[in-house]
N, C-alpha and C positions, 0 to 999 in steps of 0.2 A: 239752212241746216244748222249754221251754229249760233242760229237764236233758238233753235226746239233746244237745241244740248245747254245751252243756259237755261232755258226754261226747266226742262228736267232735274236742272241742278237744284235750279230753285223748289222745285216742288219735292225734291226729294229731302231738303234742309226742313221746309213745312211740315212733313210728312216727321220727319225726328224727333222735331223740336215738341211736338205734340203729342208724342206716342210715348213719350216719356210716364209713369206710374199709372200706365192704361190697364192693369192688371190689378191694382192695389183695391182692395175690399172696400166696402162700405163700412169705412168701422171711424170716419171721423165728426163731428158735433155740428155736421151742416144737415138743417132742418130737411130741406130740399131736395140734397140724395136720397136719406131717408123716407121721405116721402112719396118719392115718385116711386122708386123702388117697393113702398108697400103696396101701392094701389097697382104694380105689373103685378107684385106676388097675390094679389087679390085678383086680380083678372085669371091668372093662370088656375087660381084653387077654386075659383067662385063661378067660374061657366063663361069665359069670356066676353059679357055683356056691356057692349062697349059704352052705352049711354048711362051707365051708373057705376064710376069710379069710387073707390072706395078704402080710409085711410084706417087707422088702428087706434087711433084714440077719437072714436066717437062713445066709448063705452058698450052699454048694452044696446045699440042703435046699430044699426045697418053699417053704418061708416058713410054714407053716400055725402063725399065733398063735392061745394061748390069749386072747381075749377079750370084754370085754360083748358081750349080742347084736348082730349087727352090722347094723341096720335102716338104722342115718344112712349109713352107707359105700355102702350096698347102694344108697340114695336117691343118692346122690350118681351112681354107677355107669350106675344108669337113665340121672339126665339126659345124661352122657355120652356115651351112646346116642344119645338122642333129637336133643343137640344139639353134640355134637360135647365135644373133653377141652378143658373153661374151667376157669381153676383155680377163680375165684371162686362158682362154682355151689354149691360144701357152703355158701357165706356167705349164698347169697340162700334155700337152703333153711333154713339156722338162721333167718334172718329170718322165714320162714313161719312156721315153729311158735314161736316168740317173738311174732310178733304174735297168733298163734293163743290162747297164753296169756294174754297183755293183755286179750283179749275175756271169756275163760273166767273171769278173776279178777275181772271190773266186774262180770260176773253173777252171781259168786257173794258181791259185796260190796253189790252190789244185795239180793240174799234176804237176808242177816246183817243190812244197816243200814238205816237210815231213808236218804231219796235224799240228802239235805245230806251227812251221814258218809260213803256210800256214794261218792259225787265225791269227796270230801278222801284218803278208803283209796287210789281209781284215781288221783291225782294222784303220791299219794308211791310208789305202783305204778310208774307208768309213768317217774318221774326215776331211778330206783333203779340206784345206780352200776354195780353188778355187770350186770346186765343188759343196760347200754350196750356191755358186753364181751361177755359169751356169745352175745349173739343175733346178733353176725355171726363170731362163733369155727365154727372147721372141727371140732367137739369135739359128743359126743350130748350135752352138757348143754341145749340147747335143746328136743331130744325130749323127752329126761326130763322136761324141768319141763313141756311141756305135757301128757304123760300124769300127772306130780303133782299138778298142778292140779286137772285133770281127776279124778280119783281122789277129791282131798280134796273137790270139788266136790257127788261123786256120793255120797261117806257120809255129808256133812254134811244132806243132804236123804234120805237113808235112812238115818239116827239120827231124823230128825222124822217120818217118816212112814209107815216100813216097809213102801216102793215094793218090789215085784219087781224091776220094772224099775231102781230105782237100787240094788240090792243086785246084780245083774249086771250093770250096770257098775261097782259101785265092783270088783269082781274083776279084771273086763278091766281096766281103765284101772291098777288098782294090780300087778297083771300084767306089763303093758307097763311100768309105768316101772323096776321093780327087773328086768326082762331089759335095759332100754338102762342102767340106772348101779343095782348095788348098794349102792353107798351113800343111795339112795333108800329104803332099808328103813328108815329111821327114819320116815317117815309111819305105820307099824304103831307106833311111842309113841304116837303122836298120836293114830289110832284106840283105842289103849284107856286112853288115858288123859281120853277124850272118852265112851268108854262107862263108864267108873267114876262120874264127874262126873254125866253126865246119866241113867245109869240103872240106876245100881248095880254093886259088885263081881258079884253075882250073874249078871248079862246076859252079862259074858263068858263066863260055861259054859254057857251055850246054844249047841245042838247050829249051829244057822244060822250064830254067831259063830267057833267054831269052825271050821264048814268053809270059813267066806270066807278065813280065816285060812288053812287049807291050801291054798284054790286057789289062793290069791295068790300064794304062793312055789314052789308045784311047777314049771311053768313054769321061774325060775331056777333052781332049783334043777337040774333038767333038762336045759337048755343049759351052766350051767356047771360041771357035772359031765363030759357031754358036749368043753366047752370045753378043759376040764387036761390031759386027752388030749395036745394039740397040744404041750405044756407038757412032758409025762411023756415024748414021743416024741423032738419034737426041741428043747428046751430054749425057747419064744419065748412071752412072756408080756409083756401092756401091765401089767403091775406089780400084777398076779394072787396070782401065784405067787411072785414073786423080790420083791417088796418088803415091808416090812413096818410097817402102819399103825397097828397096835395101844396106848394108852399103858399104862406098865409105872411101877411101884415111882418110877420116877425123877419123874413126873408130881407128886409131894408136895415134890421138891427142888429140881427143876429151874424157876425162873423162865421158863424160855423157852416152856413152856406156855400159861400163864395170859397172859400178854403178848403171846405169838403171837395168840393164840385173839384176845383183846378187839379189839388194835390193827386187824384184819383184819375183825373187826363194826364197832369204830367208823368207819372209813374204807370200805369196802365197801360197808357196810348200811348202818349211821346215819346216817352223815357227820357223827359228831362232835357235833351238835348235837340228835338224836334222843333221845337217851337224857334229855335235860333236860327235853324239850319232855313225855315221858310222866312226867318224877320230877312236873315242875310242873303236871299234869293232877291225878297223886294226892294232892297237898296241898292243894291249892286246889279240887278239884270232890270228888264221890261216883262218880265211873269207875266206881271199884271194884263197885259195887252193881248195874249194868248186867249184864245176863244175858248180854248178844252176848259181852265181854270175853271171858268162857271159849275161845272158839277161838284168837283170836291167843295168849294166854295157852298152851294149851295147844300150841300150833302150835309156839312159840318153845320153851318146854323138851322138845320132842321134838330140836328142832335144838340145844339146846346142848349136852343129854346128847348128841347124837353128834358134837360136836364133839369133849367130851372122851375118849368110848371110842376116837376114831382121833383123839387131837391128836397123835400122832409126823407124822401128815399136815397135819392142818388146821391148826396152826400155823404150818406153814414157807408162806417168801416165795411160791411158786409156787401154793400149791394154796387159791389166793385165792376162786376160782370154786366151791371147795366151800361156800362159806359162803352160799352162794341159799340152800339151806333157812330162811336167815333173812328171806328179803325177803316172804314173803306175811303173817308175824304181824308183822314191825318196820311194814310197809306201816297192816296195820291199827290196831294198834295208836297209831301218829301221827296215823291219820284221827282217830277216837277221840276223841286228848286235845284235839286242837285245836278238833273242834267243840264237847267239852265245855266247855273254857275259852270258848270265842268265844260260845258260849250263854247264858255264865252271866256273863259280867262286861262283853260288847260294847253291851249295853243300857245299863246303868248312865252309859257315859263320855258316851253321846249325850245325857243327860237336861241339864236344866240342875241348879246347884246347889238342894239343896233342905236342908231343916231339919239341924238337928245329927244327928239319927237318922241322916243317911245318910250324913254324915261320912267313915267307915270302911270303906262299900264301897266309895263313891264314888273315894275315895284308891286303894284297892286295887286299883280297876278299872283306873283310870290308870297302874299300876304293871306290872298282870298283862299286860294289852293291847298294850302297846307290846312288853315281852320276850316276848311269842309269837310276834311279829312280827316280833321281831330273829331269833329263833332259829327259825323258817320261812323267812324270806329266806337265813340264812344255810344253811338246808340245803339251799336252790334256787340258789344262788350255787356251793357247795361240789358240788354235782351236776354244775354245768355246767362248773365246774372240773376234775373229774374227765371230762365230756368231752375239753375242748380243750387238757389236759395228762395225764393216764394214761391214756386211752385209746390214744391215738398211741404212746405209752410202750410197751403190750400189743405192739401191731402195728409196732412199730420194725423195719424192715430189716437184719436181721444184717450186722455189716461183712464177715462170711466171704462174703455171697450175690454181694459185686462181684468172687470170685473162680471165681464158675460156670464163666462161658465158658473164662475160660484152662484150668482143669481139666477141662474136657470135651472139649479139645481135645486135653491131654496125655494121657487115659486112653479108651484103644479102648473101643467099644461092646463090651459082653459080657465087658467084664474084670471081674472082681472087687477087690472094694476093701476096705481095714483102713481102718477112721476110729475115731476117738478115742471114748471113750464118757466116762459120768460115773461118778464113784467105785463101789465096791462095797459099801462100808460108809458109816450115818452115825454123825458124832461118837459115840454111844453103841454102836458096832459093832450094829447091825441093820442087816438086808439094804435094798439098794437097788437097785433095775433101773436097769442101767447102759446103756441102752440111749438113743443120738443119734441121730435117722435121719434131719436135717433131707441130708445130702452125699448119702445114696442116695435120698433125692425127686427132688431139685433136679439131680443128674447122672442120675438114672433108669438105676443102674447097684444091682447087686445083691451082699454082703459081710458083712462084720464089724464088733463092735466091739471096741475093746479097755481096761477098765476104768482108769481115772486106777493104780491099787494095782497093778494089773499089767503095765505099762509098764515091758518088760526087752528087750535084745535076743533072747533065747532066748524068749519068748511071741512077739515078734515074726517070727522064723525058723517057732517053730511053725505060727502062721497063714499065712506062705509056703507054707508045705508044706502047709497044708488049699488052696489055690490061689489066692491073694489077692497081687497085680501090684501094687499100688500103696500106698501108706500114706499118708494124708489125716491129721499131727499136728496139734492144736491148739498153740501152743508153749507158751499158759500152763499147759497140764495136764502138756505135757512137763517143766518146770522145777519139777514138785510131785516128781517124782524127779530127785534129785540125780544131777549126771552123765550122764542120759538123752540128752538132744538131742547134745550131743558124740561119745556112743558110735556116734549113729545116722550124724550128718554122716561118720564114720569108715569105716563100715561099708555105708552104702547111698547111693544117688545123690543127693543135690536135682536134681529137673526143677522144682519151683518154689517161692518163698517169697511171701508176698501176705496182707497185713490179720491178720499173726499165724498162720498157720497154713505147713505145710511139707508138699512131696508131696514124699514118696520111692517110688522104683523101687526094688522087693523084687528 
């Protein structure tokens, strides 16, 4: 009884610490919300046809983007249905399935540990910074991770006991999560590198392992085959096809890798203070010899090797929210060290002093005990700090979003509109999806973009002429080409200038 009333406590801190600006609009300069949220407002106005998603800057084109299956949009869609167009709805259904997986992960840290470990895993679970973001972000990482969950859930108890029943679900559930985020295919490291460990290279050439392995990806494979289509036809891809994530040769040279990557665990995951709390478990205890270890262990180098097969991504500032794959093994992992330390040395301090023989635990204990303490407070400190300073940060209101109204006024309903996109290339010339579609949400007007590198009058004249009335500039992207803004004031009208950005009449 009073492990549920802890357990409760804990989900009920999970449940706060996430519900925090669950209400707050789509009005800030993340591509992503924007996007998902135009292809529900497109399902809901356009006949609910779920196999042709469809975004607002294709122009005079369909809109039909290539991308992940589109479940969470399609969710979103419904409720719009049911309850009329709220923007905050994708926030409170990311909420569901984030609490969904808090539940999924006690239970499955429940079967892994003894119940003391198994609280301590759900506690650094449920503070867990990244989480305080995705679970009310308008973005399927919220899906994903409960079909991950759910997944790794289901194989960890059909590796032990070679359930029918959890071998068809570890399918479905690993299924579902690589159709909502392909980059969820790293759970498959995890899987065989959990079958090596617990039952031989041999296991994976069995015909059962083999085929779970096929069903699991056909599916994706399927839709996003399916998907490129939309790509190959009319060029609109959520950074699919047009970006490139891959790292390359530069990855042994480049500093900004390895930096990226950590800085982004340490702050994200750890908070900094994590990574000490498991160095001083394995000096000071036998961790290591504990048999449950193997999964977080396992769990985490599935996530760092795909950190670095896609760090041209997972390093940079924005794609912070890729680094969840690290919250269920860092999660475990901390429970772990802490009970093991707090087992082994929290006896000791309460004793009184006793003969010389104890001398040197006794000391020890007094030394370990307190800095586990420091460095626990301090990851509970730094969690809540990451509340009530980067979260808000996340969901900051774009200074461009106070210039809606006057823009909606100056640009007729049905007109088409040029707005600035983001580069084409990064620093190392790989592709980038340049694509900004926070101005075609938020005016609910349908267009173009036009890449920071390609910002000329003659591209601009061009897109005139595919039908696009107005020009939505950023001014600091305008001032990355020299001459640009001058040629444009020259050449086309100002109807308005506001919080840096410039509309021109094409």
């Amino acid at each position: 009884m009073r492990a549920k009333i802890v357990w409760t406590v804990i989900f009920i801190i999970g449940l706060g610490v996430r519900s925090t600006e669950l209400f707050h609009p789509i009005d800030t300069n993340s591509w992503r919300e924007s996007d998902i949220s135009s292809i529900a407002r497109n399902y809901y106005r356009n006949g609910m046809d779920f196999f042709h998603p469809q975004i607002d800057w294709g122009g005079k084109g369909p809109g039909y983007t290539e991308s992940e299956f589109p479940f969470y949009p399609y969710l979103i869609a419904l409720s719009y249905k049911l309850f009329g167009l709220w923007e905050p709805a994708g926030r409170i259904i990311s909420l569901m399935f984030s609490l969904g997986s808090m539940i999924i992960f006690f239970g499955l840290s429940r079967y892994l540990f003894n119940t003391k470990t198994a609280i301590a895993v759900s506690f650094f679970f449920a503070l867990s910074p990244i989480l305080m973001v995705t679970s009310i972000s308008i973005q399927p990482e919220s899906v994903m991770f409960f079909f991950y969950v759910l997944a790794a859930y289901s194989f960890i108890h059909w590796i032990d006991n070679q359930s029918k029943k959890y071998y068809i679900l570890t399918f479905i559930f690993t299924a579902l999560t690589l159709l909502c985020k392909i980059p969820a295919i790293n759970i498959g490291i995890f899987f065989v590198l959990i079958i090596i460990f617990k039952k031989g290279w041999s296991f994976l050439l069995k015909p059962k392992v083999i085929i779970l392995g096929v069903l699991s990806v056909i599916p994706a494979i399927i839709w996003y085959s399916y998907s490129h289509r939309f790509y190959t036809l009319y060029g609109n891809s959520l950074g699919f096809s047009n970006e490139y994530a891959w790292v390359g040769w530069d990855f042994f040279t480049n500093p900004f890798f390895i930096k990226g990557i950590i800085f982004k665990e340490l702050l994200n995951v750890w908070t900094y203070s994590g990574p000490l709390i498991v160095i001083l478990a394995l000096v000071s205890t036998e961790i290591i010899k504990i048999k449950s270890i193997l999964f977080p262990v396992c769990w985490l180098l599935s996530a760092i090797m795909f950190y670095f097969i896609t760090a041209r991504t997972t390093a940079d500032d924005w794609a912070f929210y890729y680094h969840i794959f690290s919250i269920p093994s860092a999660s475990m992992l901390l429970g772990l060290s802490v009970i093991e330390i707090y087992d082994k040395y929290f006896p000791m301090i309460k004793l009184r002093f006793r003969p010389s023989s104890d001398i040197s635990n006794y000391a020890k204990s007094w030394l370990i005990i307190p800095f586990l303490f420091f460095l626990v407070s301090f990851y509970t400190v730094s969690s809540l700090k990451y509340l009530i300073l980067t979260k808000p940060t996340v969901f900051k209101t774009s200074k461009f979003y106070a210039c809606k109204n006057s823009l909606s006024v100056l640009i007729p309903q049905g007109s088409l509109i040029l707005a600035t996109g983001g580069p084409r290339w990064d620093n190392d010339n790989y592709p980038l999806a340049i694509n900004t579609p926070y101005f075609f949400f938020w005016l609910d007007r349908k267009g173009y973009n036009i890449s920071v590198e390609d910002q000329s009058i003659d591209n601009v004249i061009a897109f005139k002429d595919k039908g696009a009335k107005f020009y939505i500039a950023e001014v600091r992207a305008m001032q990355r080409k020299k001459g640009f803004e001058d040629l444009m004031r020259i050449d086309f009208k100002v109807l308005l200038e506001c919080n840096g950005i410039i509309l021109f009449k094409l």
